[in-house]
C-alpha positions in Angstrom: -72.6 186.5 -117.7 -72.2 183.2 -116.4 -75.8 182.3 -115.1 -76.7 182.8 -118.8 -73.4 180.7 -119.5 -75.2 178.5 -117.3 -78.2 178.6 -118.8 -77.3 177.7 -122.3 -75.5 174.2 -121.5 -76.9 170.9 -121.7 -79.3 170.7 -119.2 -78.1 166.7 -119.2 -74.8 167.9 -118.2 -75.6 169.0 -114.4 -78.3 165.8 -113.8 -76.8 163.2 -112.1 -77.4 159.5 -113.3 -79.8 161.0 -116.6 -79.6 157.6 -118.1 -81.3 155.3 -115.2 -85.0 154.2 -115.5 -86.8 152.5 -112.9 -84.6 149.0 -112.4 -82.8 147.1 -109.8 -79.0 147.1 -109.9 -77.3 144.4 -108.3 -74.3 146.1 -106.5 -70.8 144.6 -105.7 -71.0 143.9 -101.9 -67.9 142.0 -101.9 -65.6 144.5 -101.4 -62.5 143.6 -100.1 -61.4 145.0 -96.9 -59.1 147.6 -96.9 -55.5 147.3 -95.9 -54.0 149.0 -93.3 -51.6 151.8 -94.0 -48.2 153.3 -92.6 -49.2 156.6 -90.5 -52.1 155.1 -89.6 -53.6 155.2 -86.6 -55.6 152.5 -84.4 -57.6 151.9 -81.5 -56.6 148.7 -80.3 -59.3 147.3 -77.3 -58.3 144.5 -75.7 -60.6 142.3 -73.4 -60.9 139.9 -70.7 -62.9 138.3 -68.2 -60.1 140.0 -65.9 -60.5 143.9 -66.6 -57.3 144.5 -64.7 -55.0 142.5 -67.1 -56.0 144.5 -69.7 -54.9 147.8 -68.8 -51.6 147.6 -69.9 -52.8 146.7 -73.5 -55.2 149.4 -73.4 -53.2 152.6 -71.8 -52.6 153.9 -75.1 -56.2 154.5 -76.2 -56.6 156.5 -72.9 -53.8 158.6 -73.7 -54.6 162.3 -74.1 -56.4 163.1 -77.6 -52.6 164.1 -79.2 -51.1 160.6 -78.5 -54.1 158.3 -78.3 -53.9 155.2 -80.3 -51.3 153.4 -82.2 -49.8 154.4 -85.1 -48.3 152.6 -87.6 -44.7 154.1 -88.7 -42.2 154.0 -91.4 -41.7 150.6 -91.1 -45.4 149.1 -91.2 -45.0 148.2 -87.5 -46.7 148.9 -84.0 -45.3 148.8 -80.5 -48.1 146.4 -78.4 -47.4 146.5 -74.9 -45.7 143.0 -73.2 -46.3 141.8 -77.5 -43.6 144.0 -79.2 -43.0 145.1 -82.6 -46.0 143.8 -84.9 -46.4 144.4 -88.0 -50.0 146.3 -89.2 -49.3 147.6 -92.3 -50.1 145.7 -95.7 -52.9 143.4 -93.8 -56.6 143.9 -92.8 -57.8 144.8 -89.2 -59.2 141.3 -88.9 -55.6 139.8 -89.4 -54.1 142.1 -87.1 -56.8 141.8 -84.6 -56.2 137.6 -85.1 -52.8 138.3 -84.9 -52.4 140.1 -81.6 -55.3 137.3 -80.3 -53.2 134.5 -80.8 -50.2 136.1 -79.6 -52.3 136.8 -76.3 -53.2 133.2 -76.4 -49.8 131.5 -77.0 -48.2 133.6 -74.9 -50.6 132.6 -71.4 -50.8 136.7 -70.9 -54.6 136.6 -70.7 -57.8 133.9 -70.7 -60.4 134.1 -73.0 -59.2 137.7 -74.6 -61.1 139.7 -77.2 -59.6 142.5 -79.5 -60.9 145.2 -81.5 -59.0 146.9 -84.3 -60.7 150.7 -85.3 -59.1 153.0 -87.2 -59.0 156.8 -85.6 -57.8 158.8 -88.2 -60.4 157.5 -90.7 -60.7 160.1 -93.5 -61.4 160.9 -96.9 -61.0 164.6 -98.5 -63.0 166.2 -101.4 -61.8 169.1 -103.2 -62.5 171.2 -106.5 -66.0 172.3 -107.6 -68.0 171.8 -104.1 -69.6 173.4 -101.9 -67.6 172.9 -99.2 -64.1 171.3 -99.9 -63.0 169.5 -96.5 -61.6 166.6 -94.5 -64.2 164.4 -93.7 -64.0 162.0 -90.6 -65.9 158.9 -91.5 -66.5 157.2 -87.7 -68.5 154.5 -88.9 -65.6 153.5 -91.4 -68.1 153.0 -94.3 -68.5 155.7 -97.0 -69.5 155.9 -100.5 -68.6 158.6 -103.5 -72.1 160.3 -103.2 -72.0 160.4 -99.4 -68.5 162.2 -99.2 -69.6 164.6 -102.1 -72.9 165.5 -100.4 -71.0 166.0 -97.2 -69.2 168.4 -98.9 -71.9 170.5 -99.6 -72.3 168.9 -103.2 -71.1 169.5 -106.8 -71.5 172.8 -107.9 -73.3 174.2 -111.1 -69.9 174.5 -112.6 -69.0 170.9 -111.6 -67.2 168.3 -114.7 -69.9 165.6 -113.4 -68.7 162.7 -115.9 -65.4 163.0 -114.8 -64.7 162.7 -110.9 -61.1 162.1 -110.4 -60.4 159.6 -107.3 -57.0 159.0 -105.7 -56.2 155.7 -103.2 -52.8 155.0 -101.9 -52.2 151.3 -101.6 -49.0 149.5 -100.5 -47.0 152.8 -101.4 -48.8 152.9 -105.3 -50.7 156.2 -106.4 -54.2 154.7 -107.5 -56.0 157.5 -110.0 -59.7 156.7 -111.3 -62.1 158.4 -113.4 -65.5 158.2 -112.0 -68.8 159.3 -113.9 -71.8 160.4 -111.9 -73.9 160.4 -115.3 -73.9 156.5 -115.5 -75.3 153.8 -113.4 -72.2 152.2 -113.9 -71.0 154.1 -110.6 -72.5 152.2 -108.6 -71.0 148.7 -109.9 -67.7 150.1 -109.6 -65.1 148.9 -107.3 -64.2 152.5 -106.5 -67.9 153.8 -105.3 -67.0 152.6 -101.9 -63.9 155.0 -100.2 -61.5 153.8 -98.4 -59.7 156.5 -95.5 -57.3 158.9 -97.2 -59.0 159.1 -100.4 -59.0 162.3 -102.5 -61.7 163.1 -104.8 -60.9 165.8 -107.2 -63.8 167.3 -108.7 -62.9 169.5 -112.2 -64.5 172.6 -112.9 -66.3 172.3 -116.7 -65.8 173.9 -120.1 -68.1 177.2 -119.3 -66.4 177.5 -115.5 -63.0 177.6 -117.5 -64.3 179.8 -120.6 -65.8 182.2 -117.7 -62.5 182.2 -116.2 -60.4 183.2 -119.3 -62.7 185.5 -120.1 -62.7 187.6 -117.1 -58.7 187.3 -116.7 -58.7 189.4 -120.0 -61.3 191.6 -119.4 -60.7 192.6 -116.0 -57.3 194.1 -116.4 -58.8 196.3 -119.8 -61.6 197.4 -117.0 -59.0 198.2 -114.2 -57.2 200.4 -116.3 -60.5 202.4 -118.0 -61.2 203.0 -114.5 -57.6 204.4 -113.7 -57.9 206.5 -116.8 -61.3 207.7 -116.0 -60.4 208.9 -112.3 -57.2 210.7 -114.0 -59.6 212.4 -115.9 -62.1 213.6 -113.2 -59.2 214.4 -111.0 -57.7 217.1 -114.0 -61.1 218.6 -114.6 -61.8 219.0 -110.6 -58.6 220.7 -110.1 
């Protein structure tokens, strides 16, 4: 029943991007950089000419694998050894990294430092009609739409492909966004690129839902012919 479901749609309706020809299309590389988040958490390096003096910054990310890093709580904040309370939460790595530079700096607590901001919990989740719906870990902290879907195994036949539903927390806002993988638009959209802790939702279509219905009324009718049918073979054994 449903491969010939299947078989009758659109064909354009399971081909992704059926209305690009052969072209160049200048994409938006000026993203801006994310923000950080609260329950984040970060890798903070901190270097030196003078290894040593560094180790107190950088107990944390040696920690065993349950408390490594820093996380950002409730309040926005990190605790930074000999720095404090700083706030993380609302600015970019590169500001937080320049912040906890300068502090190094002003403060005489090391000579020439360098610091490195990474986030460790980097992830974006896909769910709905996919092959695999999962938590993905994005190391390299650079993903797009297409990469997370193919990650997860890709759409599936029964897949709503004009109508990929994105969600993005930022600065304690739900962000929602329709998404089309049927238009070259995608890929001049501010929303191609993911940003960690983005959902995608992917919709089952019309014939996945039809299907559906169909067989919640037909398999309780088939159920109970069976019932009846073993009643009867049961009376004429005995």
């Amino acid at each position: 029943m449903i491969p010939f479901l299947i078989s009758c749609a659109n064909v354009k309706s399971v081909i992704y991007f059926n209305n690009i020809q052969d072209s160049t299309i200048l994409v938006n590389v000026n993203n801006a950089e994310p923000v950080i988040q609260k329950n984040d958490l970060l890798s903070i390096i901190v270097s030196s000419p003078n290894p040593e003096l560094t180790t107190v910054f950088n107990a944390s990310n040696m920690a065993a694998s349950a408390a490594a890093g820093y996380l950002v709580n409730q309040e926005g904040n990190i605790q930074f050894p000999l720095l404090g309370t700083i706030k993380a939460a609302g600015i970019t790595k590169k500001t937080l990294q320049e912040t906890i530079l300068k502090s190094l700096v002003d403060q005489k607590l090391l000579l020439n430092p360098t610091v490195d901001v990474r986030y460790l919990n980097y992830k974006v989740f896909v769910l709905g009609e996919v092959g695999h719906p999962s938590a993905i870990s994005v190391p390299s902290e650079k993903i797009n739409l297409l990469q997370a879907i193919s990650l997860a195994g890709d759409l599936t036949m029964s897949a709503k492909r004009d109508n990929i539903m994105l969600i993005r927390e930022e600065e304690g806002r739900k962000i929602i966004k329709r998404l089309s993988l049927s238009s070259s638009d995608l890929f001049t959209s501010p929303y191609y690129n993911l940003q960690s802790n983005d959902i995608i939702y992917v919709e089952p279509n019309k014939i996945k839902i039809e299907s559906n219905s169909r067989f919640n009324q037909i398999f309780p009718v088939v159920i109970s012919s069976i019932s009846i049918l073993l009643l009867i073979i049961d009376r004429v054994v005995k």
